[in-house]
C-alpha positions as CSV (number, residue, x, y, z in Angstrom):
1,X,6.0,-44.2,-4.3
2,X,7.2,-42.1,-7.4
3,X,4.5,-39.4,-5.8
4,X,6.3,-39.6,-3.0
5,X,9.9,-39.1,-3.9
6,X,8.6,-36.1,-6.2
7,X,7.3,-34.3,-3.9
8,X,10.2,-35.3,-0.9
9,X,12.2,-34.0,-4.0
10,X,10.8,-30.6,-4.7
11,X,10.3,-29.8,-0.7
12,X,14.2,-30.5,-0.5
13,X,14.5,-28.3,-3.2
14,X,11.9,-25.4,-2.4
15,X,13.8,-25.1,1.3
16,X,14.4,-21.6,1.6
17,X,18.3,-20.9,2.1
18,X,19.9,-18.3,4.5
19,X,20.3,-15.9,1.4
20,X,16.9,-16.3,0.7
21,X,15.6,-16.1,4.4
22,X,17.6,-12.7,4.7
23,X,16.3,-11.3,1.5
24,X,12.6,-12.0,3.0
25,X,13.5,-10.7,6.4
26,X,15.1,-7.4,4.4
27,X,11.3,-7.2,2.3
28,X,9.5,-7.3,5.5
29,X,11.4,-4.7,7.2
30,X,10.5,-2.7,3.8
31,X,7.0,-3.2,4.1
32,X,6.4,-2.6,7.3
33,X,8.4,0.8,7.2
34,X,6.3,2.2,3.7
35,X,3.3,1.4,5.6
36,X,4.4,3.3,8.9
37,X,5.6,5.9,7.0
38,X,2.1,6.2,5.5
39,X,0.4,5.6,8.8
40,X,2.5,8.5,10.1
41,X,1.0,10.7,7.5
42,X,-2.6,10.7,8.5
43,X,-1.2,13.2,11.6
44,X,0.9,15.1,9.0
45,X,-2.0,15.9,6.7
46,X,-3.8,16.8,9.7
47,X,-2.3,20.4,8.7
48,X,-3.2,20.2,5.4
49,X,-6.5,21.0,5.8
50,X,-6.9,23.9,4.9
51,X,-5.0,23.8,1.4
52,X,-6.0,23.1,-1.7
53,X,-6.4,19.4,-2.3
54,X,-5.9,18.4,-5.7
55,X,-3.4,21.2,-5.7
56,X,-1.4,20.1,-3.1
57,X,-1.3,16.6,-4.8
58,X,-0.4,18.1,-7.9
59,X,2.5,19.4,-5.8
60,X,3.6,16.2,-3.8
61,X,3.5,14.3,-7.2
62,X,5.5,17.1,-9.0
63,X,8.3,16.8,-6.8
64,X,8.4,13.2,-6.1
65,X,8.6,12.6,-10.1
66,X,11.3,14.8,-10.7
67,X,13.1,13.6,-7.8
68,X,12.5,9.7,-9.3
69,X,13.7,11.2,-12.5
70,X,16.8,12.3,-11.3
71,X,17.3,9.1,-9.4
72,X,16.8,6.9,-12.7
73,X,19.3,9.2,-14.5
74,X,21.7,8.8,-11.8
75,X,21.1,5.3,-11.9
76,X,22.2,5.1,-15.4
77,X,19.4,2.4,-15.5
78,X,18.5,1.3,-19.6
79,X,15.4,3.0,-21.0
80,X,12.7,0.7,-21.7
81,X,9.8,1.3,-23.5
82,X,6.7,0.2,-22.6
83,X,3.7,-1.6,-24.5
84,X,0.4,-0.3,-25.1
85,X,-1.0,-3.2,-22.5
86,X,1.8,-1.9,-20.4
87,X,0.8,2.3,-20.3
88,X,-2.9,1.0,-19.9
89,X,-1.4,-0.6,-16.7
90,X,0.8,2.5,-15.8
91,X,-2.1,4.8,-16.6
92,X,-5.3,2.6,-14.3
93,X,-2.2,2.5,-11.3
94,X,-1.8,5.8,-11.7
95,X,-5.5,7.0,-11.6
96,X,-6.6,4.3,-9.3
97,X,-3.6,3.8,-6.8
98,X,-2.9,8.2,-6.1
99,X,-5.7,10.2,-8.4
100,X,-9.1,8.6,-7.3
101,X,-7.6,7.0,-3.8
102,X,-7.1,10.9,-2.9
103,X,-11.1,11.7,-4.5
104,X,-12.7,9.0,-3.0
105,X,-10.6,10.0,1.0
106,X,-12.2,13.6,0.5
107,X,-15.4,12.4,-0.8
108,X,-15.8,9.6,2.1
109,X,-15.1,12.4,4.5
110,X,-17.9,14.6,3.8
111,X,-19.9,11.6,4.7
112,X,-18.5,9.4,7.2
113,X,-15.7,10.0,10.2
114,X,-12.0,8.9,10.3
115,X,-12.5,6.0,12.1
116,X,-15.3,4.5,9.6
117,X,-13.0,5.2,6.7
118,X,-10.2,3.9,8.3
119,X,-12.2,0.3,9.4
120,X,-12.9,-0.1,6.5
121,X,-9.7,0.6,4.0
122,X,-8.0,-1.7,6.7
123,X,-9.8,-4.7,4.8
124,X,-6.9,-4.3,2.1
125,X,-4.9,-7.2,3.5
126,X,-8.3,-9.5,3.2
127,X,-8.6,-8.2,-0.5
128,X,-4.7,-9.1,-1.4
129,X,-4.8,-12.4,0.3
130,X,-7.8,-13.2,-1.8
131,X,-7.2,-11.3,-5.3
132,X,-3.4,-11.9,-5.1
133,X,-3.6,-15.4,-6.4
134,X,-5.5,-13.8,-9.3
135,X,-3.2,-11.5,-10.7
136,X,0.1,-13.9,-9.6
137,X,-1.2,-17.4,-10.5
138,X,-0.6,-19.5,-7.4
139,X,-2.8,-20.3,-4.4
140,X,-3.1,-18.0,-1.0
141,X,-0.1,-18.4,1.1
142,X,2.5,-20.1,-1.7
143,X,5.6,-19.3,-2.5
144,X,6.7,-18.7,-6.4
145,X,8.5,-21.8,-7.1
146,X,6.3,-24.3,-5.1
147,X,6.2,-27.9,-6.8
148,X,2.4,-28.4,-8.3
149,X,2.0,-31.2,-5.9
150,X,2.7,-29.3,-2.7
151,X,0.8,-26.6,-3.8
152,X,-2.4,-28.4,-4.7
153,X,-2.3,-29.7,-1.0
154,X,-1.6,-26.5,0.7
155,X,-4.4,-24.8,2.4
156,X,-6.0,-21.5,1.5
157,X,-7.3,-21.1,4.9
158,X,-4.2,-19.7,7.0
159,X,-3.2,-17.0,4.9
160,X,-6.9,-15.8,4.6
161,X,-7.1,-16.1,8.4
162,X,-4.2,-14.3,9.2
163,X,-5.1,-11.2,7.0
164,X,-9.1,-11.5,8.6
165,X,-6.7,-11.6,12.1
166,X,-5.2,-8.5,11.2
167,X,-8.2,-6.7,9.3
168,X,-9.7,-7.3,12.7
169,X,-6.9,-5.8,15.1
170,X,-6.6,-2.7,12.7
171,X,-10.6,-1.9,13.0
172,X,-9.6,-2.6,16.3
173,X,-7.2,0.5,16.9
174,X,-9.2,2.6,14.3
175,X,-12.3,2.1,16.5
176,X,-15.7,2.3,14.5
177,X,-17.5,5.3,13.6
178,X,-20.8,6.1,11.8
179,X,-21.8,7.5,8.7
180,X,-24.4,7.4,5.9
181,X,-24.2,5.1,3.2
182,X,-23.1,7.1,0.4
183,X,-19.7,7.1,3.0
184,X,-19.9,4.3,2.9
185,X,-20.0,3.6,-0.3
186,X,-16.9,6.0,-1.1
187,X,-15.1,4.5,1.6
188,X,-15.1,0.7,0.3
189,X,-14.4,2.4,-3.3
190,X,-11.3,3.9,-1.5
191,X,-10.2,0.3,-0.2
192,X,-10.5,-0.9,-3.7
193,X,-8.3,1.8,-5.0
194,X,-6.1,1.2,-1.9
195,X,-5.8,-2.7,-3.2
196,X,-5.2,-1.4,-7.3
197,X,-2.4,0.5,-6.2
198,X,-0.7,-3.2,-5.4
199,X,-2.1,-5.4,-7.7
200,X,-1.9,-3.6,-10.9
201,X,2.0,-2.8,-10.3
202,X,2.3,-6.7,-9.8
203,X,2.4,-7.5,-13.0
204,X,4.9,-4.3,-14.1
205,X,7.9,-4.8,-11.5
206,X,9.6,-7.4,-12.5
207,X,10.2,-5.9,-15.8
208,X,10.5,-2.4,-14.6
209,X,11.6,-2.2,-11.0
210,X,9.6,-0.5,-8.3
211,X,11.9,2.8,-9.8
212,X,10.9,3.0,-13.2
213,X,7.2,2.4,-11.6
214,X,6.9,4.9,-9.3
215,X,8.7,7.6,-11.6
216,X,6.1,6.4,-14.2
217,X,2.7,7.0,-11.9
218,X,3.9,9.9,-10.1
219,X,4.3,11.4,-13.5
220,X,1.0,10.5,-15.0
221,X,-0.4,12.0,-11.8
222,X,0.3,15.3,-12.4
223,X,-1.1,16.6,-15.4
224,X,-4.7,14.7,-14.1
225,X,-4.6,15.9,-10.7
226,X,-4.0,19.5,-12.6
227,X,-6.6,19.3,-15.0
228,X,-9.1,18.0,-12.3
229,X,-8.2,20.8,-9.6
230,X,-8.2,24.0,-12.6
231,X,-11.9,22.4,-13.4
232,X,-13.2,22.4,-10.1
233,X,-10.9,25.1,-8.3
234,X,-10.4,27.5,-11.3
235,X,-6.7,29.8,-10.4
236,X,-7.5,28.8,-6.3
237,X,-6.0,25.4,-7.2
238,X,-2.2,26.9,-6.2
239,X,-1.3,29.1,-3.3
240,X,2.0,29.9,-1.2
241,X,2.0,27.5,1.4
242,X,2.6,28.4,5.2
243,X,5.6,26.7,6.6
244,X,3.7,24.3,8.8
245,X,2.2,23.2,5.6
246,X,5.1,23.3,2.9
247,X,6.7,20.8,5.6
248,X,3.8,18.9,5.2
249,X,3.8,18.8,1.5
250,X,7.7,18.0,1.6
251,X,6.4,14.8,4.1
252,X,4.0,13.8,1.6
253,X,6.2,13.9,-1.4
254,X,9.5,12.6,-0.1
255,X,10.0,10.3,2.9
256,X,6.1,9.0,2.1
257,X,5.6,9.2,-1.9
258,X,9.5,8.5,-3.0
259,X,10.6,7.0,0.2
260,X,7.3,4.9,0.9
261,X,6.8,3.8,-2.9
262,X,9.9,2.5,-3.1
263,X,9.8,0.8,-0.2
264,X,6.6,-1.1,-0.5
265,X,6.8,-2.0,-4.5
266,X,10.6,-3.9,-2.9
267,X,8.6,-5.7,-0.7
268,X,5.8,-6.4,-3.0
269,X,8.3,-7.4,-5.6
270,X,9.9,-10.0,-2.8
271,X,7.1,-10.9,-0.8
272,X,4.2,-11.0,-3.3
273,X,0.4,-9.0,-2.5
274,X,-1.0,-12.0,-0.2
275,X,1.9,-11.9,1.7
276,X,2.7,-8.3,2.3
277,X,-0.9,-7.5,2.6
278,X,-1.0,-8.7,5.8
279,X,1.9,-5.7,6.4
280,X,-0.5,-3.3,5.9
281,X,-1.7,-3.7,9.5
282,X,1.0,-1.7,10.4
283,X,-0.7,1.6,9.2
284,X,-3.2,1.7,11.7
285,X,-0.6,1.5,14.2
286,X,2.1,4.0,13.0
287,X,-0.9,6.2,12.8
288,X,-2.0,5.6,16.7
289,X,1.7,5.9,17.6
290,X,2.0,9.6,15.4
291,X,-0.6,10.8,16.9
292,X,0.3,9.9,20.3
293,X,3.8,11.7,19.7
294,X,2.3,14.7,18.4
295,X,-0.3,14.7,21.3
296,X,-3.2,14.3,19.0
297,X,-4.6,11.3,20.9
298,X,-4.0,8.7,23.7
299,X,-4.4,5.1,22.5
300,X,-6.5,3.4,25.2
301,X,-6.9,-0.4,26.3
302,X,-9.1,-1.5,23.3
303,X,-6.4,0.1,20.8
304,X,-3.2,-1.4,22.3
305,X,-5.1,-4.7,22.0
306,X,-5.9,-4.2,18.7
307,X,-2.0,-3.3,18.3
308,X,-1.4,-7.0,19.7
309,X,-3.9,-8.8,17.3
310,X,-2.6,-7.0,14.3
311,X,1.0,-8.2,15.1
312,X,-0.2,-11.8,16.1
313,X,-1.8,-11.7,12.7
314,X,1.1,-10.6,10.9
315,X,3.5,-13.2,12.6
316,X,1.5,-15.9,11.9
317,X,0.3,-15.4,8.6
318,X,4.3,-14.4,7.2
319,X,4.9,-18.2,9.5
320,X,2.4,-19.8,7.2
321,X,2.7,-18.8,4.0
């Protein structure tokens, strides 16, 4: 009977209020918009071809860091200094989540298509929903604050489900390609870059804020990526951009890299990584809808279903858990 009453108790008591019930609504709406903003991107760097890579990182990241700089200041937000754990942290996000994510893209192109690459990064909702209870503790699907009873009894089976429901839609709309294995290869090391870039900033934001984060990466970023691109590119690393793809670069370092960053850590910070995983479906669609706007492509029957399984997978799984 005491069981009973406990855990009557702590449901009572874990009952999301209407504050709480906005704020989630608000961190959805935040993840779903970084990740269309990203999707969008794939049709923007279309026009980046042609540019030097690393340099053009090197670029993005300069501006995006001094831009979070000036935000901080004008924030008037308290310097904290972080632990040697915590630069170790800042320094694997940083080389992981933007250095060898933008390696490991090119490197996967050379041997696979789009669509392959894109199948199989869309997995990153499976990984979060299974490696996010590592990094935060609690089971697939629960809440922070969940009594101990009511977690033990939950199932891990829905909010797996719903990510394998959307993994599914987004192959779905990307559409499967071919390629050798070494693409392969490069393309599930991409995915697991794709999946640091959450995970290892888990552990930062709540003392740091998805500000002091992002400023922190972005900055790291630049000196690697410049190192990398000089040994590799030599003096080609830089050169004047055209306007098509200076408007590019300005895409890819403000509304995606300080707009997008900020955006999704929010959510992650609200939501935790199982839960907005799952909102990483929405890439695959932002990208279909981009580049049917800019007249790249015309999504067809099997991609507009896919849109519908990666929504019905999103639903439900944010229902669940």
């Amino acid at each position: 009977m005491s069981t009973l009453t406990e855990e009557v108790g702590a449901a009572a008591t874990s009952a999301p209020t209407v504050a709480q019930r906005r704020h989630t609504t608000r961190h959805i709406a935040q993840g779903a918009l970084a990740m269309s903003v990203l999707g969008a991107s794939t049709a923007v760097s279309a026009h980046l071809t042609r540019y030097p890579v690393l340099g053009g990182q090197a670029l993005r990241y300069t501006l995006a860091a001094a831009v979070f700089a000036v935000l901080v200041r004008r924030r008037g937000l308290p310097r904290i200094r972080p632990t040697a754990r915590e630069w170790l942290l800042l320094a694997l996000l940083s080389a992981t989540g933007l250095v060898l994510f933008n390696v490991f893209v090119l490197a996967a192109l050379r041997h696979t298509d789009a669509a392959t690459l894109g199948s199989v990064v869309a997995c990153s909702p499976l990984v979060l929903a299974i490696a996010g209870p590592l990094v935060t503790r609690t089971g697939p699907g629960t809440r922070p604050g969940t009594s101990a009873i009511t977690r033990h009894r939950l199932r891990k089976g829905p909010a797996i489900g719903a990510a394998g429901l959307v993994v599914a839609g987004s192959a779905m709309v990307q559409g499967f390609g071919h390629g050798s294995a070494a693409g392969i290869v490069f393309a599930v090391l991409t995915l697991a870059c794709e999946a640091l870039f959450s995970l290892l900033a888990v552990p930062l934001l709540p003392k740091f804020g998805e500000l002091r984060v992002s400023a922190y990466v972005t900055a790291i970023a630049v000196p690697t990526l410049l190192v990398a691109g000089f040994t590799t590119d030599g003096t080609a690393i830089l050169r004047m951009p055209t306007l098509t793809e200076g408007a590019a670069l300005l895409y890819l370092a403000l509304p995606l890299t300080v707009g997008a960053f900020l955006l999704w850590y929010r959510a992650l910070g609200g939501l935790g990584p199982q839960r907005a995983g799952l909102l990483i479906g929405t890439v695959p669609v932002a990208a279909c809808a981009a580049s049917a706007a800019l007249g790249v492509g015309t999504p067809g029957l099997p991609q507009l279903a896919g849109v519908a399984v990666v929504v019905a997978g999103i639903v439900v799984g944010l229902a669940l858990s």
